[in-house]
GUNUGU-954039 format. One record per residue: x negated, y, z negated of N, C-alpha, C in turn; residue in three letters; residue number from 1. Coordinates in Angstrom, 1 decimal. Atoms other than C-alpha are relative to their C-alpha. Example, Ala and Ser with C-alpha at 12.3 -4.5 7.8 and 13.67 -1.06 7.14 Angstrom:
2
n_x	n_y	n_z	ca_x	ca_y	ca_z	c_x	c_y	c_z	code	pos
-0.9	-1.2	0.0	-12.3	-4.5	-7.8	-0.9	1.2	0.0	Ala	1
0.9	-1.1	0.0	-13.7	-1.1	-7.1	0.8	1.1	-0.8	Ser	2
// end
This chain:
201
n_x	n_y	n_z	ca_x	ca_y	ca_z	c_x	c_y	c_z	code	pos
-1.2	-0.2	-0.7	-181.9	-22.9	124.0	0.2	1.5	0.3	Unk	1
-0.8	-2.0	-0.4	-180.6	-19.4	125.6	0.7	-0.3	1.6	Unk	2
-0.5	-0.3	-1.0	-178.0	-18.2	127.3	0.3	1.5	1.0	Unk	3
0.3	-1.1	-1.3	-178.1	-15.8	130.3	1.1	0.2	0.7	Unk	4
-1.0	-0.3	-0.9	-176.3	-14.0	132.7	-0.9	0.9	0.6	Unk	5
0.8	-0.8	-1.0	-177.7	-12.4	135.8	1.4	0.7	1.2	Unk	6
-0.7	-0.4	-0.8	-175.6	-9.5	138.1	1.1	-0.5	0.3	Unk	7
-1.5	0.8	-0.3	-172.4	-10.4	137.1	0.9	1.1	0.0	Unk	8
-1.2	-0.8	-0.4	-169.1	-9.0	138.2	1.1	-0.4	-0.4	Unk	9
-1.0	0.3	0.1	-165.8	-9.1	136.9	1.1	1.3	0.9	Unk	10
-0.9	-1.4	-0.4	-162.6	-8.1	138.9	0.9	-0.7	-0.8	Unk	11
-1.8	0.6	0.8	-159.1	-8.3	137.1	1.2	1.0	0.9	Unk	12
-0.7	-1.1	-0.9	-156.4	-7.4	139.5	0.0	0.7	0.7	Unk	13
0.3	-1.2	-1.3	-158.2	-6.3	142.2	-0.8	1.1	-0.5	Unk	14
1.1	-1.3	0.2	-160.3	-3.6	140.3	-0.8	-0.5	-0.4	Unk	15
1.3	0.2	0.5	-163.5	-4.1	139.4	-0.2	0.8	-1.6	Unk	16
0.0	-0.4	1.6	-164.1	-4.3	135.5	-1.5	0.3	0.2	Unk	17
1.3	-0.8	0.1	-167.6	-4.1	135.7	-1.1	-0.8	0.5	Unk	18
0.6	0.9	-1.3	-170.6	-5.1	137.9	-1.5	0.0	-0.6	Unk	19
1.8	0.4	-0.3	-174.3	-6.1	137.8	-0.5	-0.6	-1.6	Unk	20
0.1	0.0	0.9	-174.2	-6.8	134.4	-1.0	-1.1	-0.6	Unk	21
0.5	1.1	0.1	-177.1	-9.2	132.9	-0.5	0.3	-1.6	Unk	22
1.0	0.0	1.0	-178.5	-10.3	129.7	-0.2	-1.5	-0.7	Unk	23
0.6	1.7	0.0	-179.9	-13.5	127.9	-0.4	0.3	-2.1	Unk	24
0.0	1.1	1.2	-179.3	-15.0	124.3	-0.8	-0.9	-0.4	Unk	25
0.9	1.5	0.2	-181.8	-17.1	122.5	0.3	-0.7	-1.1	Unk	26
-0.3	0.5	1.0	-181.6	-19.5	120.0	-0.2	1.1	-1.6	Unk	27
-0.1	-0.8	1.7	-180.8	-17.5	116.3	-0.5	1.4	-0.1	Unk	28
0.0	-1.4	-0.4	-180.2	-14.2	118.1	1.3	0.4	0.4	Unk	29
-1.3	-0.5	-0.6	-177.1	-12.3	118.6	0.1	1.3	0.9	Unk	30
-0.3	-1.7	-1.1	-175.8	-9.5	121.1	1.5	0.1	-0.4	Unk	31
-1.3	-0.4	0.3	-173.2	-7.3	120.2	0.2	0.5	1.2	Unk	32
-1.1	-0.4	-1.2	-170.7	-6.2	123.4	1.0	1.2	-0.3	Unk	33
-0.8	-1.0	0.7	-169.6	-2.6	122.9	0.5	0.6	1.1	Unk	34
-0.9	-0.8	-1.2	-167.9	-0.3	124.9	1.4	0.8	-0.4	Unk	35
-0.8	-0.2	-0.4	-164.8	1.6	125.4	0.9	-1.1	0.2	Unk	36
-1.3	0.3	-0.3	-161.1	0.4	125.6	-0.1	-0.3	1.4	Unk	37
0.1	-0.2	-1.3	-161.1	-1.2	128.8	-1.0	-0.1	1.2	Unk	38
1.3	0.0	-0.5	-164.6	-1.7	129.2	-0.4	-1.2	0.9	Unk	39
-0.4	1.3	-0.2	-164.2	-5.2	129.7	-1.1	-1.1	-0.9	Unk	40
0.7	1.3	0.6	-165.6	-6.9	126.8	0.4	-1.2	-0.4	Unk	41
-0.5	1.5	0.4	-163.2	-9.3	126.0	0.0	-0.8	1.5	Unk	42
0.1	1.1	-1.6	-163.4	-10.3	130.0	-1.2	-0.5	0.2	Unk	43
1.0	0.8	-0.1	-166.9	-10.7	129.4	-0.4	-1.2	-0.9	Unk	44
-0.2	1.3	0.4	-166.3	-13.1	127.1	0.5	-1.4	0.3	Unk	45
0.0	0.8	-0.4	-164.3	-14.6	128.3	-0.4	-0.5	1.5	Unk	46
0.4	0.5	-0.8	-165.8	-15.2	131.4	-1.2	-1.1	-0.2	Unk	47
0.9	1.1	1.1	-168.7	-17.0	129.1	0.5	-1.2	-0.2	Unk	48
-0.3	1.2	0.1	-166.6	-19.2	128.4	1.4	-0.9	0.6	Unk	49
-0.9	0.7	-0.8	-164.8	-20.2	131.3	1.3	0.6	0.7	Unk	50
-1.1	-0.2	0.0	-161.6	-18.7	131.1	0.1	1.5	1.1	Unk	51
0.2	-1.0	-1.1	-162.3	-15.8	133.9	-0.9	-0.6	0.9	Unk	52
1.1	0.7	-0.6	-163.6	-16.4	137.0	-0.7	1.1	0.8	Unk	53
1.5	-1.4	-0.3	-166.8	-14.7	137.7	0.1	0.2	1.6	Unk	54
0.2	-0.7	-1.1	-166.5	-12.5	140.5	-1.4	0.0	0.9	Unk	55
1.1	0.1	-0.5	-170.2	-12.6	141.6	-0.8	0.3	-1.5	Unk	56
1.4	0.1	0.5	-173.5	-13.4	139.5	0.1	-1.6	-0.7	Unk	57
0.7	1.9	0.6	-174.8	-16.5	137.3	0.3	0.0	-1.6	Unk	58
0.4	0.3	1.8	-174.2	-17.4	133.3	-0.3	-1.7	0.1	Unk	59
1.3	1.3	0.1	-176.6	-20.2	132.3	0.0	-0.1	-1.6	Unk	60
0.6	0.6	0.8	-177.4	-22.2	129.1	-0.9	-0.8	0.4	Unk	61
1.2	0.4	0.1	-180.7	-23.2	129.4	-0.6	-0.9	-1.9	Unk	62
0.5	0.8	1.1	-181.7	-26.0	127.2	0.8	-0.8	-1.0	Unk	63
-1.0	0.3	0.7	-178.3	-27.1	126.2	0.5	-1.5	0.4	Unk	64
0.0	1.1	-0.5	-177.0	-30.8	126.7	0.8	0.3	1.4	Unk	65
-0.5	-0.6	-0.9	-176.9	-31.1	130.2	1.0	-0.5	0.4	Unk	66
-0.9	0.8	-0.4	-174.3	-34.0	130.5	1.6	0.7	-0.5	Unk	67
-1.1	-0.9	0.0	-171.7	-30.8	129.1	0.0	1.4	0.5	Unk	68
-0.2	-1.0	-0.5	-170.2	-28.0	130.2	-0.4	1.3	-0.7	Unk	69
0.2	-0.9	0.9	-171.3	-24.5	128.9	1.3	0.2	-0.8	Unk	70
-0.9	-0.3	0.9	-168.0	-24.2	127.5	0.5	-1.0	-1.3	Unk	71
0.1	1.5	1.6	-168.2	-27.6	125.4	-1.0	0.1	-0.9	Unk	72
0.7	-0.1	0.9	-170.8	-26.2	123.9	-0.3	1.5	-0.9	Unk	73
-0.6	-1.5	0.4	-169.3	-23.0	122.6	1.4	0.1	-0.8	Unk	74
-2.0	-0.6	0.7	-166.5	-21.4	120.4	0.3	1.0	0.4	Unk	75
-0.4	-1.0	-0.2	-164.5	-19.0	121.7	0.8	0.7	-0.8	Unk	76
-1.1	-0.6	0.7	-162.5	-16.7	119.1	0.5	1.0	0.7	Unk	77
-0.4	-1.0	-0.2	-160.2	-14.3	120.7	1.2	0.8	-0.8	Unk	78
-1.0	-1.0	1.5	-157.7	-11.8	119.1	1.0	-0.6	-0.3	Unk	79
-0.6	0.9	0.5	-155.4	-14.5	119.4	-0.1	-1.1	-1.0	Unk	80
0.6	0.8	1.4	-155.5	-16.7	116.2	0.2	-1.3	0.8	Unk	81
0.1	1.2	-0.7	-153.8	-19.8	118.3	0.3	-1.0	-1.1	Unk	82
-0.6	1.2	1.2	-151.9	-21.4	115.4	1.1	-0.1	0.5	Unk	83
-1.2	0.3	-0.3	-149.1	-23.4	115.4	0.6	0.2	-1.7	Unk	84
-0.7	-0.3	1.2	-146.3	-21.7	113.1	0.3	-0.7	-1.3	Unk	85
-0.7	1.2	0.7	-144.8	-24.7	111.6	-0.7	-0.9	-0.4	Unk	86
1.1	1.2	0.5	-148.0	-26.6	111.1	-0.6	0.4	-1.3	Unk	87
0.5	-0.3	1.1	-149.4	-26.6	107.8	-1.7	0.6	0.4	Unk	88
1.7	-0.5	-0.1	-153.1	-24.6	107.2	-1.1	-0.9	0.3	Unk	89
1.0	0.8	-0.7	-154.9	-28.0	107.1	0.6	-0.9	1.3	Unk	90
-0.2	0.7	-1.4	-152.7	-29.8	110.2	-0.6	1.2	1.5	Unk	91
0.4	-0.3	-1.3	-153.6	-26.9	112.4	-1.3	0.2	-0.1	Unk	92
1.4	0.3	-0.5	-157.8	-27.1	111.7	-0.2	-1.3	0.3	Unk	93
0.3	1.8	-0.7	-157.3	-30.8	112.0	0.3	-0.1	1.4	Unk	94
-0.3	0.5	-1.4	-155.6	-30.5	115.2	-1.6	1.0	0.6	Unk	95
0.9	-0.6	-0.8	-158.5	-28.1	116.5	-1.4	-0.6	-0.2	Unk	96
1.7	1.1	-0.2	-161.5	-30.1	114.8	-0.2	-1.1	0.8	Unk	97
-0.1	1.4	-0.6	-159.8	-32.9	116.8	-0.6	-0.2	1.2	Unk	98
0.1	-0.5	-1.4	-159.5	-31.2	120.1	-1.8	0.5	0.1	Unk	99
1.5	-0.5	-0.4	-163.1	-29.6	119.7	-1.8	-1.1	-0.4	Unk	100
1.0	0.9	0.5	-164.8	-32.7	118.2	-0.5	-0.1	-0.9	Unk	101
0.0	-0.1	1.8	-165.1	-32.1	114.5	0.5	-1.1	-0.6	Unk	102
-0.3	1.3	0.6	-164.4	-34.3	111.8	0.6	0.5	-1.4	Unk	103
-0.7	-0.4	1.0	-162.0	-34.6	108.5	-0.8	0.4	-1.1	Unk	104
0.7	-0.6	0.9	-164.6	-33.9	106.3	-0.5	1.6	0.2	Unk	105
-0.1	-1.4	-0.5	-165.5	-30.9	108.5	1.3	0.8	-0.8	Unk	106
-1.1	-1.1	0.1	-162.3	-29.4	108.2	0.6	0.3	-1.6	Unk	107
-0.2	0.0	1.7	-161.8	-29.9	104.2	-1.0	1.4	-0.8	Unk	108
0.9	-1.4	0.2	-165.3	-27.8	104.0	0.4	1.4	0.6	Unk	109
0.0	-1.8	-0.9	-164.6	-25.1	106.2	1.4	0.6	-0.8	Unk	110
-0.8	-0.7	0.2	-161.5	-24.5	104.7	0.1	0.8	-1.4	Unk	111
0.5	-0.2	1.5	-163.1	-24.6	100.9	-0.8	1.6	0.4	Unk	112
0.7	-1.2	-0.5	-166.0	-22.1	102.7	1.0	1.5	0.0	Unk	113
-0.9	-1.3	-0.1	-163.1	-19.5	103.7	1.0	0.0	-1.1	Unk	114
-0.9	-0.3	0.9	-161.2	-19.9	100.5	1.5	-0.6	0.5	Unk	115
-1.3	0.1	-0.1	-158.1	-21.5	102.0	0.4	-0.8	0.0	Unk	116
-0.2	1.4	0.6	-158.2	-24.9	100.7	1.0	0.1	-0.8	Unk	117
-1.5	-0.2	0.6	-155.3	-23.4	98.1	1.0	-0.4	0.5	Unk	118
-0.9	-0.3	-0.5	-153.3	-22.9	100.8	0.0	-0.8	1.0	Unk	119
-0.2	1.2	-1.1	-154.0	-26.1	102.8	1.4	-0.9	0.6	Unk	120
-1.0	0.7	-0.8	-150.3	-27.4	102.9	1.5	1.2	0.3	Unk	121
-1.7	-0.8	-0.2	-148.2	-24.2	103.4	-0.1	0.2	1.5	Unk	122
-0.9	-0.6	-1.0	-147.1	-23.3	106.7	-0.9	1.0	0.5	Unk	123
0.7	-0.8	-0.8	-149.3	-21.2	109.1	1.1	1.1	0.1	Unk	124
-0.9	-1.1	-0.6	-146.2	-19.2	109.7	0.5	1.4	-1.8	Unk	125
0.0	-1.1	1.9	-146.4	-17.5	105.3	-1.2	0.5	0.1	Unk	126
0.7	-0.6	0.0	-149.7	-16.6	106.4	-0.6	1.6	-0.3	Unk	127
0.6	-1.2	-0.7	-151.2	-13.2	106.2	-0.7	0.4	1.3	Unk	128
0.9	0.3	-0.8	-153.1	-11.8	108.9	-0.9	-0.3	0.6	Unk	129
1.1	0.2	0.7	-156.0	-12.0	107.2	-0.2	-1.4	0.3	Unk	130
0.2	1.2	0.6	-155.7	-15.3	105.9	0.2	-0.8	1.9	Unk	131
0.3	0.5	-1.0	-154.9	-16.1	109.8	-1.2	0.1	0.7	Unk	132
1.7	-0.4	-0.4	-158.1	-14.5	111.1	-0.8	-1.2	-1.0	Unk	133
0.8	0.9	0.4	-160.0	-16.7	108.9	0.4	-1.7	-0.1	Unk	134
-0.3	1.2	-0.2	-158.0	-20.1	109.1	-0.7	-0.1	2.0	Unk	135
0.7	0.1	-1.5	-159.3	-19.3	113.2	-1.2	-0.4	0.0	Unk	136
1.7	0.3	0.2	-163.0	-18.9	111.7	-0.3	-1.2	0.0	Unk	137
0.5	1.6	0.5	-162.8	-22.0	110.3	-0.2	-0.7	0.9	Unk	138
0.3	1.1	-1.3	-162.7	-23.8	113.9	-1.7	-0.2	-0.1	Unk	139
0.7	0.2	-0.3	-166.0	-22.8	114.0	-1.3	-0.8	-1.0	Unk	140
0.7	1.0	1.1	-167.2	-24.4	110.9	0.1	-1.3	0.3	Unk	141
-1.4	1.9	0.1	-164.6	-28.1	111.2	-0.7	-0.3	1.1	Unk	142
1.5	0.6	-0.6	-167.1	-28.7	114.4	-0.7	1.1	1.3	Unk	143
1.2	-0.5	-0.7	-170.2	-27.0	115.0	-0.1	0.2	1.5	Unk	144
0.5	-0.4	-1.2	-171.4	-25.6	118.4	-1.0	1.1	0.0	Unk	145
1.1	-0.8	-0.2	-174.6	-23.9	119.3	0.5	1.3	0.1	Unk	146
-0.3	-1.0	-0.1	-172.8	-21.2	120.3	1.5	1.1	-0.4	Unk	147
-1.1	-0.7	0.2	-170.3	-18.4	119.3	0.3	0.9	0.6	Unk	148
-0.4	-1.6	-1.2	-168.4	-15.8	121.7	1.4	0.3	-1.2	Unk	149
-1.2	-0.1	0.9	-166.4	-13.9	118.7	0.5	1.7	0.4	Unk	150
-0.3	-1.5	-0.4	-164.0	-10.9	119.9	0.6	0.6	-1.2	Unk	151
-0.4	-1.0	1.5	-163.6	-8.4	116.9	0.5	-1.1	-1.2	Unk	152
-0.2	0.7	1.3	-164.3	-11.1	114.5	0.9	0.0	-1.5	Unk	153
-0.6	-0.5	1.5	-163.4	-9.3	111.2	1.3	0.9	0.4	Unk	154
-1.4	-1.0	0.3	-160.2	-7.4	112.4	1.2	-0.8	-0.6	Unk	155
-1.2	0.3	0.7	-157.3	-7.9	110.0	-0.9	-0.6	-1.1	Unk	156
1.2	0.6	1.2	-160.5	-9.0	107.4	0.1	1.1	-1.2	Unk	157
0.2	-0.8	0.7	-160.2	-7.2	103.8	-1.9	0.6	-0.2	Unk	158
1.5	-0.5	0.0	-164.2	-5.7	102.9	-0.6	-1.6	-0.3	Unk	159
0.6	1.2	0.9	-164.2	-9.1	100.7	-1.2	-1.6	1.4	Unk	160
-0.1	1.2	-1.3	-163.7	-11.4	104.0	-1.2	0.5	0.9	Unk	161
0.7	-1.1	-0.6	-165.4	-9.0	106.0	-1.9	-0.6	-0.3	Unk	162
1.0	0.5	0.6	-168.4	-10.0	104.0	-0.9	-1.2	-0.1	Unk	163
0.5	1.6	-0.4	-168.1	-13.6	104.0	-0.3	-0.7	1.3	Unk	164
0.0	0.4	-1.8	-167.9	-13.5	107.8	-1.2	0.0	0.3	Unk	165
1.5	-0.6	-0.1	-170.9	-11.6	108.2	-1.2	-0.8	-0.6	Unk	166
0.8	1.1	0.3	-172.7	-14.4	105.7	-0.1	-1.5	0.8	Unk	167
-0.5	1.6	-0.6	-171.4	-17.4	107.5	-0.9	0.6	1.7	Unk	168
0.5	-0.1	-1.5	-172.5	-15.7	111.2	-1.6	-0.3	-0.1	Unk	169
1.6	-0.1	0.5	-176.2	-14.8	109.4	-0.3	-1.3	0.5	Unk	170
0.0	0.8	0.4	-176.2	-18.2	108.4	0.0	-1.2	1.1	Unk	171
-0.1	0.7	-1.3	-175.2	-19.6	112.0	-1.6	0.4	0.7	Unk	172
1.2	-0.2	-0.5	-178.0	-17.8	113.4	-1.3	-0.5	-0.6	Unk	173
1.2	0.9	0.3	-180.5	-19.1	111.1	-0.8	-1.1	-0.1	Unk	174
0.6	1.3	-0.4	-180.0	-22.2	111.9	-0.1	-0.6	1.3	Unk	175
0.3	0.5	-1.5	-180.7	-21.9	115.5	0.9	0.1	0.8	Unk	176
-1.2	-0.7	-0.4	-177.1	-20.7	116.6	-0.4	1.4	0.7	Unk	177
0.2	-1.5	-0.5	-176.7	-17.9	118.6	1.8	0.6	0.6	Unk	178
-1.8	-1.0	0.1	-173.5	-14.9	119.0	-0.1	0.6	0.5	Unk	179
-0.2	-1.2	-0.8	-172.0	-13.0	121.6	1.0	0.4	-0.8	Unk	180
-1.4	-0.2	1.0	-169.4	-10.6	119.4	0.2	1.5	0.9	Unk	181
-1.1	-1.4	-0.5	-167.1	-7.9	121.1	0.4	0.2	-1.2	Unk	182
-0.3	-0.8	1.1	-167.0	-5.1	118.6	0.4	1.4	0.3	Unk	183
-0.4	-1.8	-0.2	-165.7	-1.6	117.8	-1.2	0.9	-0.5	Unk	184
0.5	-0.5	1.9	-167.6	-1.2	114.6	-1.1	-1.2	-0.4	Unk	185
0.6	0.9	0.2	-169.9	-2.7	112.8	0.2	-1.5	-0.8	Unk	186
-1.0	1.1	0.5	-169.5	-6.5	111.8	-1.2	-0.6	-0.8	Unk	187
0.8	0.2	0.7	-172.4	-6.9	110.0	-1.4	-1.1	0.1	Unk	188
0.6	1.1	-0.2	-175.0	-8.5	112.0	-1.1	1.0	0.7	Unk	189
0.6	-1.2	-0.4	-177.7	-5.2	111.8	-1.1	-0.5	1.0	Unk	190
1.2	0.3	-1.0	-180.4	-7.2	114.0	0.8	-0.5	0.9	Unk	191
-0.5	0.2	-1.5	-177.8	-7.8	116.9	-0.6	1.3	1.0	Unk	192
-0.5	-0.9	-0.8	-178.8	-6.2	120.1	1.3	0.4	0.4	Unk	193
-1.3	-0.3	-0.7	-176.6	-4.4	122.3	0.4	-0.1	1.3	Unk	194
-0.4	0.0	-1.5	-175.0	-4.5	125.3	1.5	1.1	0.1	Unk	195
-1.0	-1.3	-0.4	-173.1	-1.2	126.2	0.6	-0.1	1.1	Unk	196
-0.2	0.4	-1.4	-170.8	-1.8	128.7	1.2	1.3	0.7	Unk	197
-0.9	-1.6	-0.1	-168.8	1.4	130.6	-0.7	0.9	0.3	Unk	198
0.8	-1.0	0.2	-172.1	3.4	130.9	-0.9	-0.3	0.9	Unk	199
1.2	0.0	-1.3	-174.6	3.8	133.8	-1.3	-0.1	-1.0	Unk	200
1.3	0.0	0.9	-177.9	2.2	132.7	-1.0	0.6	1.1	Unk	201
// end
């Protein structure tokens, strides 16, 4: 499986975020997306997965089921966590293992995995914003997808979390998974290429 992108363009608002842009993902390989404030990494993500619409060029999954869309076979994390306040820790991965095709046993593990099985019936809204950042992770545990597009994964992550992110991503990639991650800093995934984006190649 790999996914690609050939001479792609994003505009937002009539300006051109950034143009010609190409590169290609293989199975249990990641690319980090760096840049500058503004560079447009989170638009290159999300344009990956749907939610922008590509100005000119091609993103492709090659080798992926072809009866879905590249985006049904993807997680998107953005800096939004995308909880509901009032829903308890385990009602809102249930509602998202539901919506993304996971299962109740999924979502019991993933929440054990991130440590936040404790805190499965309080209220998303007593959270930290920690403890929010990783009740998000867990989507990508509660049901699986080949692919991960994660924007600044570990922000709001103590070193500890920070840690366990960084094992759980490894861990995706080794089993044939592959990660686009918009970063500042490093997030602990030293054999990611790069993709510099802001900078005349």
């Amino acid at each position: 499986m790999r996914l690609f992108a050939e001479d792609l363009d994003c505009v937002r608002g009539g300006r051109a975020v950034f143009e010609g842009i190409a590169f290609s993902v293989g199975a249990g390989e990641a690319l980090c997306v760096t840049g500058r404030n503004g560079a447009g990494k989170s638009s290159l993500l999300r344009q990956i997965a749907g939610l922008v619409r590509v100005a000119h060029g091609t993103i492709a999954l090659d080798g992926g089921d072809p009866e879905l869309s590249i985006a049904e076979q993807l997680h998107y994390l953005g800096h939004l966590d995308a909880l509901k306040a009032s829903l308890s820790v385990h009602e809102n991965l249930t509602f998202w293992a539901r919506y993304l095709g996971g299962s109740r046993d999924g979502v019991d593990a993933a929440l054990a995995v991130l440590e936040l099985d404790r805190l499965a019936d309080l209220p998303a809204a007593y959270l930290s914003a920690g403890q929010r950042r990783r009740l998000s992770i867990a989507r990508l545990l509660a049901a699986p997808r080949p692919v991960w597009l994660l924007d600044e994964p570990t922000s709001a992550l103590d070193a500890l979390a920070q840690a366990r992110v960084a094992e759980l991503m490894r861990a995706h990639l080794a089993s044939g998974g592959m990660i686009v991650a918009a970063a500042h800093g490093p997030i602990g995934l030293e054999a990611a290429r790069e993709l510099r984006l802001g900078e005349a190649v």
